[in-house]
Backbone as CSV, one residue per row, in Angstrom:
resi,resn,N_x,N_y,N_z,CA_x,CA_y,CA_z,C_x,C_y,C_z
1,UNK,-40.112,-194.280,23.201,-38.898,-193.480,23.260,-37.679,-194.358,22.983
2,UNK,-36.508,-193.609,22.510,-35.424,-194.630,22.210,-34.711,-194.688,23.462
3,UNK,-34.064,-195.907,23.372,-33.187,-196.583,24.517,-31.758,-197.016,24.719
4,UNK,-31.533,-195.563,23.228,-29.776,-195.903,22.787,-28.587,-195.829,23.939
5,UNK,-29.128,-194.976,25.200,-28.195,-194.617,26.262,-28.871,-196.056,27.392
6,UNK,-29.499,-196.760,27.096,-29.954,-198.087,28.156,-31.271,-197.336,28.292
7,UNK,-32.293,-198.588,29.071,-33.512,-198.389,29.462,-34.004,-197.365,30.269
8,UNK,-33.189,-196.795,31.083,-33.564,-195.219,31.386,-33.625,-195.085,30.689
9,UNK,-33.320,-194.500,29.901,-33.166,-193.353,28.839,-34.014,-193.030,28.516
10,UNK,-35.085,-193.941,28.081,-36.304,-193.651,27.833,-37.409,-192.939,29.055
11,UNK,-37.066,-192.820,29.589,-37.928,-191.726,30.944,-36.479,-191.040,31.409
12,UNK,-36.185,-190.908,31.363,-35.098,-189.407,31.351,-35.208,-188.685,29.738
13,UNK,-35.255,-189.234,28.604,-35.237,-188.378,27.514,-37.068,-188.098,27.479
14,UNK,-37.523,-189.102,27.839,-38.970,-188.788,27.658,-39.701,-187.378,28.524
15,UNK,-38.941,-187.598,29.930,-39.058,-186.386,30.917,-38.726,-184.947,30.073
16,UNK,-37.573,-185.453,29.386,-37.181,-184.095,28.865,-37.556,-183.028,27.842
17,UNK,-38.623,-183.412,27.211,-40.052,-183.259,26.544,-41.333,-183.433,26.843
18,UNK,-41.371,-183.505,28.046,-42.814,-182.877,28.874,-43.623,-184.352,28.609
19,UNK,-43.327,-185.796,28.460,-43.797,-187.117,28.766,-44.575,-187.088,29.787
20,UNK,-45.562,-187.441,29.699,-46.199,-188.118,30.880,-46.333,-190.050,30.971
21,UNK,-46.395,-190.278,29.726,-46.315,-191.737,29.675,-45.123,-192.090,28.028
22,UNK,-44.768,-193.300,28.310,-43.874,-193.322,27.474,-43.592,-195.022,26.977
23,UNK,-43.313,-195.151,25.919,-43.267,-196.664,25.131,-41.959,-197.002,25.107
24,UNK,-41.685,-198.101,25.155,-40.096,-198.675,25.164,-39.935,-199.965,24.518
25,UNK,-38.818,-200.273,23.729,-38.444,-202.030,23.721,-37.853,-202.450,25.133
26,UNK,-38.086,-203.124,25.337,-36.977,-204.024,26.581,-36.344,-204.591,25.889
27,UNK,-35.986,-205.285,24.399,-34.990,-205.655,24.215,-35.097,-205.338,22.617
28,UNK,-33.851,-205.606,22.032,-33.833,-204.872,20.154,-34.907,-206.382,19.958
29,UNK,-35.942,-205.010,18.843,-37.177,-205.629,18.758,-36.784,-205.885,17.025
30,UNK,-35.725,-206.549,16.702,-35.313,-207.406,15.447,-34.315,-208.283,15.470
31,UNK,-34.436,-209.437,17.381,-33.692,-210.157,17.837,-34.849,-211.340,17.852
32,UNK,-34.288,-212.300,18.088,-34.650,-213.360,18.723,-34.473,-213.744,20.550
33,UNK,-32.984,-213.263,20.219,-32.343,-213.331,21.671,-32.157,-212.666,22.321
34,UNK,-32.140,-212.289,23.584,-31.283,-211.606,24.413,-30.734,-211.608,25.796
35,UNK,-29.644,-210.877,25.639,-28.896,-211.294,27.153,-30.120,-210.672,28.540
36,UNK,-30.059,-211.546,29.191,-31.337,-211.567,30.506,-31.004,-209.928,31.259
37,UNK,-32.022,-209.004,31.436,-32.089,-207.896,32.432,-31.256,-208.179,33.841
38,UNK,-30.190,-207.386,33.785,-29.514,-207.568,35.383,-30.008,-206.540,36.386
39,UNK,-29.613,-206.903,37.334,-29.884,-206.035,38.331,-29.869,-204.693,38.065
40,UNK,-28.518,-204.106,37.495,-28.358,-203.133,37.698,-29.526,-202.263,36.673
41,UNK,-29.402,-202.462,35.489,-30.503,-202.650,34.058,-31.883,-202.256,34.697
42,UNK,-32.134,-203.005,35.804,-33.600,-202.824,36.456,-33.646,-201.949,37.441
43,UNK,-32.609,-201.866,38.551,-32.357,-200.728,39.318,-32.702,-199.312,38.995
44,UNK,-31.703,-198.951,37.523,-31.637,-198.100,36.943,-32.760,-197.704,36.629
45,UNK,-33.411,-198.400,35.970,-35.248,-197.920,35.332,-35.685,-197.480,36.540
46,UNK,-36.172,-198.001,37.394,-37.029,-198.490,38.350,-36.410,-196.741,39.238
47,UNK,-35.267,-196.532,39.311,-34.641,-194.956,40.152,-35.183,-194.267,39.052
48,UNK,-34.838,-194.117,37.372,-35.197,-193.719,36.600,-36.919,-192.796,36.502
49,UNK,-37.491,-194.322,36.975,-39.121,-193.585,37.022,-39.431,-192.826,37.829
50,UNK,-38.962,-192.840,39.420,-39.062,-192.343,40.450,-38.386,-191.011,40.478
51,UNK,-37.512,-190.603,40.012,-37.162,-189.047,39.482,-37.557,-188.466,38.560
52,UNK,-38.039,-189.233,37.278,-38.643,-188.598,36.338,-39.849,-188.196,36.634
53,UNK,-41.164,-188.708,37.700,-42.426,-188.613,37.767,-43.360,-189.388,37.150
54,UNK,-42.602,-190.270,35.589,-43.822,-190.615,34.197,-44.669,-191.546,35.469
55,UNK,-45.656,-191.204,35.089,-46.656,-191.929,36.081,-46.892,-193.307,35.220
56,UNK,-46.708,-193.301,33.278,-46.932,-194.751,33.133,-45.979,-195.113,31.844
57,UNK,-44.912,-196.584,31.696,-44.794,-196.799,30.615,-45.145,-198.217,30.331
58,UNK,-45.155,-198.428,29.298,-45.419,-199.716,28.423,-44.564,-200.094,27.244
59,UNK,-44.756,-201.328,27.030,-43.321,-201.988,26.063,-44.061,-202.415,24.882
60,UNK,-43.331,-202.413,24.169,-43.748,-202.911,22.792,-42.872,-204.556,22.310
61,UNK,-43.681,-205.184,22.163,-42.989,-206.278,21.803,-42.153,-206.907,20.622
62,UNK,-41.073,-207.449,20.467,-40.267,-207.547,19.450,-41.195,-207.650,17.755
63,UNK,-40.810,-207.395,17.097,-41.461,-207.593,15.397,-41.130,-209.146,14.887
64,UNK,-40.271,-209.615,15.806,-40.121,-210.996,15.181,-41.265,-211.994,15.623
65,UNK,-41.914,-211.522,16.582,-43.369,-212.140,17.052,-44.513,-212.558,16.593
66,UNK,-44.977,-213.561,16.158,-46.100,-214.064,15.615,-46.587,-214.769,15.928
67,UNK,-47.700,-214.614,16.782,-48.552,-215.729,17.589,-49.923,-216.324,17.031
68,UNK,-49.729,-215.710,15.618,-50.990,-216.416,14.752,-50.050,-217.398,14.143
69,UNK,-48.669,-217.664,13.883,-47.745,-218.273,12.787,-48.508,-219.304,13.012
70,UNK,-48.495,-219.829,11.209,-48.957,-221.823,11.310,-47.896,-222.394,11.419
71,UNK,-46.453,-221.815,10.835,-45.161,-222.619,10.986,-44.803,-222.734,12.345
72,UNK,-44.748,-224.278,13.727,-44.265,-224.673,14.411,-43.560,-223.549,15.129
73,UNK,-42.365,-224.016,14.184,-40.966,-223.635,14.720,-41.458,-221.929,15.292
74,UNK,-41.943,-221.366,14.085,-41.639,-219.830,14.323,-42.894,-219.626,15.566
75,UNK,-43.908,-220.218,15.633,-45.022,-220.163,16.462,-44.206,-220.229,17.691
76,UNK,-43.443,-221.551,18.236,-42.783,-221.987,19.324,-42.209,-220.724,19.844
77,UNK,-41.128,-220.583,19.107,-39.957,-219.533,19.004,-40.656,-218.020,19.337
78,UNK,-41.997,-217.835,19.271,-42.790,-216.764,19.530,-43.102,-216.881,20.815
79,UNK,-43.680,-217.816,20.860,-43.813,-218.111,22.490,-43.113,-217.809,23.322
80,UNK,-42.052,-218.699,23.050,-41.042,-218.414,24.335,-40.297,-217.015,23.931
81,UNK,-40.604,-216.058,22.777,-39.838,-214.621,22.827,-41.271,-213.687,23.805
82,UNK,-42.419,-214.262,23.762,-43.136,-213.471,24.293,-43.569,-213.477,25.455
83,UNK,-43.429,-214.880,26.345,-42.776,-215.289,27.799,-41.658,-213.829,28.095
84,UNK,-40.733,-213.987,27.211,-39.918,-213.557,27.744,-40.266,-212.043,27.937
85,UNK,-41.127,-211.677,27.276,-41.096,-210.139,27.125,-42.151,-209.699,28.180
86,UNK,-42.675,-210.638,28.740,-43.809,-210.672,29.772,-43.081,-210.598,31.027
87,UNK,-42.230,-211.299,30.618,-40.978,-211.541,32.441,-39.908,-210.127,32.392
88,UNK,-39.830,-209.696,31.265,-39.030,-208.295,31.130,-39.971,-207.171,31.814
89,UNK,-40.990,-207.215,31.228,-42.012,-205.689,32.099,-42.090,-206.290,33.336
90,UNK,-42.349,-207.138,33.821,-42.737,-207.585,34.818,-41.605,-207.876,36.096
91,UNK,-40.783,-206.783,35.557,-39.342,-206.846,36.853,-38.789,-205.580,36.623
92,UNK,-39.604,-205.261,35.114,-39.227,-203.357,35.430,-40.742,-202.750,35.502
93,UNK,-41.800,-203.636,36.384,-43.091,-202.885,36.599,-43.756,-202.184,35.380
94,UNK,-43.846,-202.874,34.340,-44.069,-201.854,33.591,-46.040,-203.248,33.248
95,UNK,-46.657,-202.395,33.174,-47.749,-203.092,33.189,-48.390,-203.823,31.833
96,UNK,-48.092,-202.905,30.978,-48.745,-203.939,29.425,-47.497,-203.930,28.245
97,UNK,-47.652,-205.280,27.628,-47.083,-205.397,26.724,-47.813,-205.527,25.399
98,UNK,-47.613,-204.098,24.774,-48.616,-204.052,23.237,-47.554,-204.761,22.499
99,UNK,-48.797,-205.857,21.585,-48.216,-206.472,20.667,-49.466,-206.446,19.173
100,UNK,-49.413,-206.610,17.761,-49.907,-206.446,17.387,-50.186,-208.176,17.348
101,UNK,-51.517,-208.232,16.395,-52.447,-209.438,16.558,-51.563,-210.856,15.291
102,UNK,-50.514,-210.544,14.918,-49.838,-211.672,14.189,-50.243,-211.593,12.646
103,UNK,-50.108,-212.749,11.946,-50.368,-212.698,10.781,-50.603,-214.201,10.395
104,UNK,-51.587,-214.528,9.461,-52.229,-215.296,9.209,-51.423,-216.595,8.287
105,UNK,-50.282,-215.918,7.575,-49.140,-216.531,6.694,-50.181,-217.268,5.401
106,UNK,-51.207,-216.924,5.306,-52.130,-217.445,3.806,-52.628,-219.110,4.527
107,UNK,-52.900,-219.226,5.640,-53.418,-220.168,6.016,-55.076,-220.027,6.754
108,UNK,-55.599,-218.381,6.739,-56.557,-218.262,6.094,-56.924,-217.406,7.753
109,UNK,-57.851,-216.397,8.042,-58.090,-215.670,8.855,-58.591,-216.275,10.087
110,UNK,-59.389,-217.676,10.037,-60.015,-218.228,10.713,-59.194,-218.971,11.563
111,UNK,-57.704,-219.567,10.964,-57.240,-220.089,11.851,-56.173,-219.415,12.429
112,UNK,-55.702,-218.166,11.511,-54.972,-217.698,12.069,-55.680,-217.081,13.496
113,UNK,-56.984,-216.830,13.795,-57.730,-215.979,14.845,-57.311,-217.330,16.068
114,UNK,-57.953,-218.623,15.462,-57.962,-219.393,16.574,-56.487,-219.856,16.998
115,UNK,-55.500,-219.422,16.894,-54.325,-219.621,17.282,-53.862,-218.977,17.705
116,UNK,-54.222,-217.870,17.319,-53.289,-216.149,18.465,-54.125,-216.622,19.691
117,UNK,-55.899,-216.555,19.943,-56.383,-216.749,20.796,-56.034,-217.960,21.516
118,UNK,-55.515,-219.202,21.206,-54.629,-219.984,21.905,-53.516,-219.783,23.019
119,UNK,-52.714,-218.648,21.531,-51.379,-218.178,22.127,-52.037,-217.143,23.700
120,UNK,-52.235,-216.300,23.320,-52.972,-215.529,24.481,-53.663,-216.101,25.591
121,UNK,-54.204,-217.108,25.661,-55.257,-217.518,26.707,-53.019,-218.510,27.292
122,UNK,-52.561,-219.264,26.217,-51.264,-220.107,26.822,-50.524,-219.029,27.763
123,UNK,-50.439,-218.230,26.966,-49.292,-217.343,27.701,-49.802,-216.257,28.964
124,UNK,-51.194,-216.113,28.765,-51.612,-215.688,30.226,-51.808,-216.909,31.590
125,UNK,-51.842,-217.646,30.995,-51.570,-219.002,31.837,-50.326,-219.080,32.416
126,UNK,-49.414,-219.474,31.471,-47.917,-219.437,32.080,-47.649,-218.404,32.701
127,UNK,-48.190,-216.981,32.801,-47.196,-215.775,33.694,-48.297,-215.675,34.484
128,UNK,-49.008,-215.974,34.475,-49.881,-216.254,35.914,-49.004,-215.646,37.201
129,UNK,-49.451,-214.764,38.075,-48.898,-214.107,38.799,-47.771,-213.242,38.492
130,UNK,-47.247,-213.069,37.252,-46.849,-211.775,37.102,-47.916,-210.886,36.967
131,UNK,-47.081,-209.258,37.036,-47.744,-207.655,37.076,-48.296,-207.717,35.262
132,UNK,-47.237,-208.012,34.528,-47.622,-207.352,33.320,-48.307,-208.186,32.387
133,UNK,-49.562,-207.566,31.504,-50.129,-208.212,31.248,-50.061,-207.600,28.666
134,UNK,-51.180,-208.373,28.060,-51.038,-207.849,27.304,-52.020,-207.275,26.401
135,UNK,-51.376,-206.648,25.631,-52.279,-205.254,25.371,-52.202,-205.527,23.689
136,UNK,-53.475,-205.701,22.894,-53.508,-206.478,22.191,-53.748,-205.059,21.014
137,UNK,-53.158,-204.781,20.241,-53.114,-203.720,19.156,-53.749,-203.600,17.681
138,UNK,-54.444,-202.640,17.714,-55.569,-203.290,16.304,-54.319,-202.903,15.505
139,UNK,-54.435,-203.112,13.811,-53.447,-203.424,12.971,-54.437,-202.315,11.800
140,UNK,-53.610,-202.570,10.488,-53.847,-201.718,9.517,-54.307,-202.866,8.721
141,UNK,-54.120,-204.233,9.063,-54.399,-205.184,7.937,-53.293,-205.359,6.842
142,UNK,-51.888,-205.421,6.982,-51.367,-205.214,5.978,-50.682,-206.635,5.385
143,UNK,-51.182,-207.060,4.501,-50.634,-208.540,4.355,-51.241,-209.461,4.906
144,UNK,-51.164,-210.301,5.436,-51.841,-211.069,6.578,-52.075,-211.085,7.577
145,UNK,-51.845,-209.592,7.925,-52.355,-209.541,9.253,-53.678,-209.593,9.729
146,UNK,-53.842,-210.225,11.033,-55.141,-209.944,11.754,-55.179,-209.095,12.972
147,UNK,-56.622,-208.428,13.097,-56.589,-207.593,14.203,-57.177,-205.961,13.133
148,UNK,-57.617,-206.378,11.869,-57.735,-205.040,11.498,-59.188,-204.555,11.367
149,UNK,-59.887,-205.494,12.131,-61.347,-205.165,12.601,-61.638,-205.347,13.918
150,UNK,-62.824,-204.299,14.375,-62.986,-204.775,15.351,-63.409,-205.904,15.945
151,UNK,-64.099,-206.557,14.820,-64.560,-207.715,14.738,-63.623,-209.211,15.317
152,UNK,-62.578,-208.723,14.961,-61.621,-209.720,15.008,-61.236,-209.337,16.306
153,UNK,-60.683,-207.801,16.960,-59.973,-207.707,17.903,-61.224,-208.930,19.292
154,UNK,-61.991,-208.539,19.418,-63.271,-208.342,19.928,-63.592,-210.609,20.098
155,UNK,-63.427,-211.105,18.677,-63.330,-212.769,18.985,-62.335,-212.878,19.556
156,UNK,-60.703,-212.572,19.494,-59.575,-213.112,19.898,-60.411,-212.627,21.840
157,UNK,-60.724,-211.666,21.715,-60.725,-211.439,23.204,-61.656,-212.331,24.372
158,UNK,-63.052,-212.338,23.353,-64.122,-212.882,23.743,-63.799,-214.665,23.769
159,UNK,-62.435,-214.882,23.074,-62.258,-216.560,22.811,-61.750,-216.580,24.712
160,UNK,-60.275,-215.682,24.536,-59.496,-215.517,25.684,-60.735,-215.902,27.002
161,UNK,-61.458,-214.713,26.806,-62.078,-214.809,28.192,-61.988,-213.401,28.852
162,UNK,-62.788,-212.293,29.928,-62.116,-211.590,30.413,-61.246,-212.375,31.612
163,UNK,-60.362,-211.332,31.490,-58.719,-211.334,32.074,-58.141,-209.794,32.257
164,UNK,-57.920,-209.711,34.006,-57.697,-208.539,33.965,-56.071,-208.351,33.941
165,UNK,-55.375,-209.668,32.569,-54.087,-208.663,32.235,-54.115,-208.696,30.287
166,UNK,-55.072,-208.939,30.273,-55.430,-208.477,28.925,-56.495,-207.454,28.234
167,UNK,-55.854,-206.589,27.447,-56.143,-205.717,26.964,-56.323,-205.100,25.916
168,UNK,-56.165,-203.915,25.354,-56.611,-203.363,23.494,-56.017,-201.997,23.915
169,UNK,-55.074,-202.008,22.850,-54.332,-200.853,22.148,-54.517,-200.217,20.681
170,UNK,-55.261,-199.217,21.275,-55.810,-198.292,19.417,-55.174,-197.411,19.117
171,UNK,-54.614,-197.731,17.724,-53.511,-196.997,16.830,-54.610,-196.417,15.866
172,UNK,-54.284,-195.143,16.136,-55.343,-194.130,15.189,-54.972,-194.255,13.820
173,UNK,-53.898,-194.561,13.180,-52.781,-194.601,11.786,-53.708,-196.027,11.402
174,UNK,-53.550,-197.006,12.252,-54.002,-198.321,11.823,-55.124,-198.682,11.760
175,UNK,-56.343,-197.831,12.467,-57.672,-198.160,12.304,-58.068,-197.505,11.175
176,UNK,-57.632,-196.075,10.309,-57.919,-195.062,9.647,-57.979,-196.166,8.480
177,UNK,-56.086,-196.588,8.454,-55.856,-197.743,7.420,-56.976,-198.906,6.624
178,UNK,-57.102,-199.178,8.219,-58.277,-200.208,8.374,-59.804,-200.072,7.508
179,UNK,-59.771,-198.767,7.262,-61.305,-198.445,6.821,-62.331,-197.498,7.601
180,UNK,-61.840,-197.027,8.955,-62.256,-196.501,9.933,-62.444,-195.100,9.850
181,UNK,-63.121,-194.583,9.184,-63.219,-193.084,8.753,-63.347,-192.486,10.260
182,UNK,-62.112,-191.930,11.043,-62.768,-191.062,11.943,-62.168,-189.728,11.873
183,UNK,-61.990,-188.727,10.626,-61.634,-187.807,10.004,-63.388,-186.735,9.575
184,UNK,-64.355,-187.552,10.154,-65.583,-186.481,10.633,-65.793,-187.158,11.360
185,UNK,-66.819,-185.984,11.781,-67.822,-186.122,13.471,-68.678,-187.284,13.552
186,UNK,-69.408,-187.543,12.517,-69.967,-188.711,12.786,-69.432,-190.278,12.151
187,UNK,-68.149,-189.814,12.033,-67.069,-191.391,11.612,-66.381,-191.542,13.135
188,UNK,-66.128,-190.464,13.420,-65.257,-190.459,15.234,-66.431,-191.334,15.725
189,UNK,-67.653,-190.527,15.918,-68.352,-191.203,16.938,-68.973,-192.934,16.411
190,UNK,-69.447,-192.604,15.267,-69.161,-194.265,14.648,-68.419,-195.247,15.096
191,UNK,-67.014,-195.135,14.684,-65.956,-195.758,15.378,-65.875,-195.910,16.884
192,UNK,-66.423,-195.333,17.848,-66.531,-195.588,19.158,-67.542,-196.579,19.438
193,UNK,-68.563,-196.135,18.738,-69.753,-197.017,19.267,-69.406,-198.491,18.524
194,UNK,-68.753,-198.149,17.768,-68.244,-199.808,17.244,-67.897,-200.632,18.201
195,UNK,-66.827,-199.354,18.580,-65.894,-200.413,19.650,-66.329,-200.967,20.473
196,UNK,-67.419,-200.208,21.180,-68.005,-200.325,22.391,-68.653,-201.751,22.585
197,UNK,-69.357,-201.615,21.520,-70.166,-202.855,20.814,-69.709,-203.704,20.374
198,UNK,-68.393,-204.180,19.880,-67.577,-204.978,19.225,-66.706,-205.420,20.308
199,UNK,-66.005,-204.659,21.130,-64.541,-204.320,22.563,-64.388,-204.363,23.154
200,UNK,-65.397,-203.006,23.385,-66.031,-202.651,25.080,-64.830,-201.984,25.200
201,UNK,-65.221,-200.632,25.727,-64.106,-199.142,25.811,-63.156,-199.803,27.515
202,UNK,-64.168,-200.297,28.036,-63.698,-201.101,29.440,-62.545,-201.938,29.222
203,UNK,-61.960,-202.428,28.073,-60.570,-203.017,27.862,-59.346,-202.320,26.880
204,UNK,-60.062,-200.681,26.674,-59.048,-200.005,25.987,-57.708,-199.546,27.338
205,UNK,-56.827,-199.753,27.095,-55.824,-199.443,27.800,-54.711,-198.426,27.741
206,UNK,-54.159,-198.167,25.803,-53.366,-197.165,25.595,-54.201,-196.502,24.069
207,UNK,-53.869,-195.639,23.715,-54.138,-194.943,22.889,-52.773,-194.611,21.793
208,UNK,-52.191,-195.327,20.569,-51.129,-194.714,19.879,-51.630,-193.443,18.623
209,UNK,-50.968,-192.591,19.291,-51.757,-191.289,18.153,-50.955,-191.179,17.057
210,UNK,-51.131,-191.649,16.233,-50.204,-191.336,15.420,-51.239,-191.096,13.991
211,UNK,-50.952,-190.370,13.176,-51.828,-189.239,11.673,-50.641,-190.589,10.539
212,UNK,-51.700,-190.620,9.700,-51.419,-191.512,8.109,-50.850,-191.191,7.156
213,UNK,-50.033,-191.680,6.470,-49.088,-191.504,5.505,-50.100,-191.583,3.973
214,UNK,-50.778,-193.026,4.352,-51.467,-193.572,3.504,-53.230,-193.532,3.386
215,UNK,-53.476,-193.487,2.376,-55.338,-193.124,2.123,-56.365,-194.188,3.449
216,UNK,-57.148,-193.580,3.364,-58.549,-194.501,4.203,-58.574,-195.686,3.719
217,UNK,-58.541,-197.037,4.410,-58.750,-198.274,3.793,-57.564,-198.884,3.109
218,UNK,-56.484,-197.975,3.117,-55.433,-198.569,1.936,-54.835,-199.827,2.824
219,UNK,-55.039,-200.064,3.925,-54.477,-201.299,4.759,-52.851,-201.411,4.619
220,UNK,-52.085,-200.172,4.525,-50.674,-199.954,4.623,-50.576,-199.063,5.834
221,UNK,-49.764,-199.715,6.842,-49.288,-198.867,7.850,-47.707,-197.905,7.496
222,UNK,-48.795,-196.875,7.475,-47.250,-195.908,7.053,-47.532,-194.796,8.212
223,UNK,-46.752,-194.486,9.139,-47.230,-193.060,10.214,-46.838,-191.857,10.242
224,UNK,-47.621,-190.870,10.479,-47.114,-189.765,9.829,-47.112,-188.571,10.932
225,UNK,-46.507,-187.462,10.937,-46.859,-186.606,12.050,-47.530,-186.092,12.208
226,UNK,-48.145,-186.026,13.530,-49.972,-185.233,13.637,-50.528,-183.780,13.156
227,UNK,-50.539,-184.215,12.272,-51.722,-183.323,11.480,-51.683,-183.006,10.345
228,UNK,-50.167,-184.083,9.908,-49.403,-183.892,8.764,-50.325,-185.039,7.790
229,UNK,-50.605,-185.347,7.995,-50.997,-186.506,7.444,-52.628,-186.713,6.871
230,UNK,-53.388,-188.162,6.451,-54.236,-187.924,5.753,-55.232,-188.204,7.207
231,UNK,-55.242,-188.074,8.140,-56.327,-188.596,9.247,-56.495,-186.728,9.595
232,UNK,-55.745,-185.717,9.752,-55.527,-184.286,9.797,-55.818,-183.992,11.369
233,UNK,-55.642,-182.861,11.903,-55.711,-182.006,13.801,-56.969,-182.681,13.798
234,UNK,-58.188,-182.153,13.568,-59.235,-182.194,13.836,-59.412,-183.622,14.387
235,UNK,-59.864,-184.861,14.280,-59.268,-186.295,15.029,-59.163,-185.676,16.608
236,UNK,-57.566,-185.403,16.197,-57.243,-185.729,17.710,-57.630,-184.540,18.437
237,UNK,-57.641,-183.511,17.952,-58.344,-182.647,18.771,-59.406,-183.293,19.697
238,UNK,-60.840,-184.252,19.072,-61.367,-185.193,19.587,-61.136,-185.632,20.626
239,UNK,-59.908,-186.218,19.986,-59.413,-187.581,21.060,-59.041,-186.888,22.449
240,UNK,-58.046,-185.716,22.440,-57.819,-185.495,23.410,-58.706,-184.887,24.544
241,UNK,-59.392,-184.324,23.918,-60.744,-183.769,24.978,-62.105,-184.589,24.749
242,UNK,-62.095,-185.793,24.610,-63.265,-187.067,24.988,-63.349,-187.482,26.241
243,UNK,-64.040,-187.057,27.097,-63.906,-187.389,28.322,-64.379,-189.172,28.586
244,UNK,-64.544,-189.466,27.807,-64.235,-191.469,27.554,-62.853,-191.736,27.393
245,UNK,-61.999,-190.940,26.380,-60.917,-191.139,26.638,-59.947,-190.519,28.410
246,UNK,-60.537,-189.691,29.031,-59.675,-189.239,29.917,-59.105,-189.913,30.772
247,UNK,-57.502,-190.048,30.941,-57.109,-190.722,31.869,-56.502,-192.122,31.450
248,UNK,-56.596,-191.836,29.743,-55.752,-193.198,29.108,-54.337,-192.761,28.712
249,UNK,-53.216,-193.138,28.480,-51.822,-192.449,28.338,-52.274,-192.855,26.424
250,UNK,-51.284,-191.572,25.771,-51.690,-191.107,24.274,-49.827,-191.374,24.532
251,UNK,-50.199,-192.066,23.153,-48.365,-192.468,22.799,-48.425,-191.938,21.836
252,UNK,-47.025,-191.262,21.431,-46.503,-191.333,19.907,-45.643,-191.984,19.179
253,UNK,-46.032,-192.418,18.201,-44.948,-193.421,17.108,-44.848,-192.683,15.888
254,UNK,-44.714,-191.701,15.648,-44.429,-190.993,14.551,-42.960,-191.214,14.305
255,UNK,-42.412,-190.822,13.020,-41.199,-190.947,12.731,-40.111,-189.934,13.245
256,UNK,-38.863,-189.808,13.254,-38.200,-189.168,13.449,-38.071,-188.732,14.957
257,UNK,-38.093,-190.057,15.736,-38.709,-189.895,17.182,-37.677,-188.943,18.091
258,UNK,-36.380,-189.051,17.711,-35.564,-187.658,18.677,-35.324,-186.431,17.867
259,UNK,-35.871,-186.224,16.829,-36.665,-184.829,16.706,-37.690,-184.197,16.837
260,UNK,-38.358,-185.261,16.529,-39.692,-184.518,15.978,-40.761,-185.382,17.442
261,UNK,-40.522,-186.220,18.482,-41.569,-186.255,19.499,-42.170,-184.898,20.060
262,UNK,-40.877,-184.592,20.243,-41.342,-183.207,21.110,-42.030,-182.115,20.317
263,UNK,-42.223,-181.844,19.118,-43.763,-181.585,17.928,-44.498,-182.001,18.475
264,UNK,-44.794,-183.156,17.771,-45.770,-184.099,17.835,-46.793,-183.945,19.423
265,UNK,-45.541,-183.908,20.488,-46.626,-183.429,21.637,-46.874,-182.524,21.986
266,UNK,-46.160,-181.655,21.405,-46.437,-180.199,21.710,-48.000,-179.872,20.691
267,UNK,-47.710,-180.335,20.036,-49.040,-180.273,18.616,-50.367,-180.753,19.344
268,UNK,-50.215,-182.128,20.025,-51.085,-182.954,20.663,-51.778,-181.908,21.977
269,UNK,-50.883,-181.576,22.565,-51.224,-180.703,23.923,-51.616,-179.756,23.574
270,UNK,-51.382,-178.877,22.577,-52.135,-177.754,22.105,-53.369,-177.910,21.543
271,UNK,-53.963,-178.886,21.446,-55.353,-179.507,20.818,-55.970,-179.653,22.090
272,UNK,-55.357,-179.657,23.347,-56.432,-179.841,24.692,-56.948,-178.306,25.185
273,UNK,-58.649,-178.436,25.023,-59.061,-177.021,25.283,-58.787,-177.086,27.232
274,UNK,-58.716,-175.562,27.432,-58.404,-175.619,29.035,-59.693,-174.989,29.648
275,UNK,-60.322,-175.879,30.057,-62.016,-175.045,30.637,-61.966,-175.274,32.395
């Protein structure tokens, strides 16, 4: 949700379209810097949630983030932006920070894997005893990115170790991208048993629903509105009544987010049969 009126905003505007869980930046996610959360900043959320009801939100981490980078500087500079974004949820309670899996910069998949998994195992080290933990996001593959198999999500995790503040965030737009036919019945269930086998459904944490702009496999993340798109209803119809999925919060990242969310979930909720 956007956060143009401050960090409430996002669970007061989210409330106001029938939210039950809701995504946020903690800080403009095309900074490097930012001025530190004050009291009041955290107060506010924290009264915010407690009148609104959302039983859950989660943050998304800045785009300037790259914890596969081979370049030093920008690797460093990731670090300490993603410290920071760990110490931000973690004083507005907010429990995971989805980030996507970095990018390789043409220094080749293998090392880009063994360096995010660095970064991840470093930085769950350092916040050691904080609440919030992170929530690791499969990708579309676009460029150098990694994370657009399960294969990959599945080593970075298995390098890490289990850790119960690390996690996996599945973007329906980005796995489709990926190659992930789950646009029939037996590509849906395919794709699960992948995971299962590759993941383990035991470290899925959020669900981003979002329908494709772009073809099966094209490895371009473009997102589109649910049902508008090339992944079509049928999907999430799925998704929402999988009783494997029940009880995970379903985000939306579709475009045109203070018009068109409240579609998008209205579209989503009307796909849940009522038995």
């Amino acid at each position: 949700m956007p956060t143009n009126g401050g960090l409430a905003s996002a669970l007061t505007s989210g409330a106001e379209i029938g939210c039950t869980a809701i995504q946020l930046f903690t800080a403009n996610p095309k900074q490097w810097q930012h001025a530190p959360l004050s009291d009041d900043d955290v107060e506010s959320f924290l009264s915010a949630r407690e009148a609104t009801g959302i039983a859950f939100a989660c943050a998304h981490d800045s785009y300037l983030i790259n914890l596969a980078a081979p370049d030093q500087k920008i690797h460093s500079s990731s670090l300490r932006a993603f410290r920071r974004e760990i110490e931000r949820a973690h004083r507005l309670g907010i429990p995971w920070v989805v980030t996507h899996m970095g990018a390789h910069v043409e220094s080749g998949e293998e090392a880009g894997l063994e360096r995010l998994t660095r970064s991840v195992r470093q930085l769950l080290d350092e916040t050691d005893g904080m609440s919030a933990g992170i929530a690791l996001e499969t990708t579309a593959g676009q460029g150098t990115g990694l994370g657009y198999t399960f294969e990959q999500l599945g080593r970075v995790l298995n390098g890490v170790g289990e850790h119960p503040r690390l996690g996996v965030c599945l973007d329906t737009c980005h796995v489709f991208a990926a190659g992930y036919d789950l646009t029939t019945e037996e590509g849906y269930l395919d794709l699960w048993q992948q995971f299962e086998m590759l993941v383990g459904l035991r470290r899925l944490r959020i669900l981003h629903c979002n329908d494709a702009k772009k073809p099966l496999g094209s490895r371009v993340d473009r997102h589109e509105h649910i049902g508008q798109g090339r992944i079509g209803l049928e999907p999430f119809r799925w998704m929402v009544n999988d009783p494997k999925l029940s009880g995970l919060p379903f985000i939306v990242e579709t475009p045109d987010a203070e018009t068109m969310h409240k579609v998008n979930l209205e579209t989503l909720r009307g796909l849940a049969t009522t038995e």
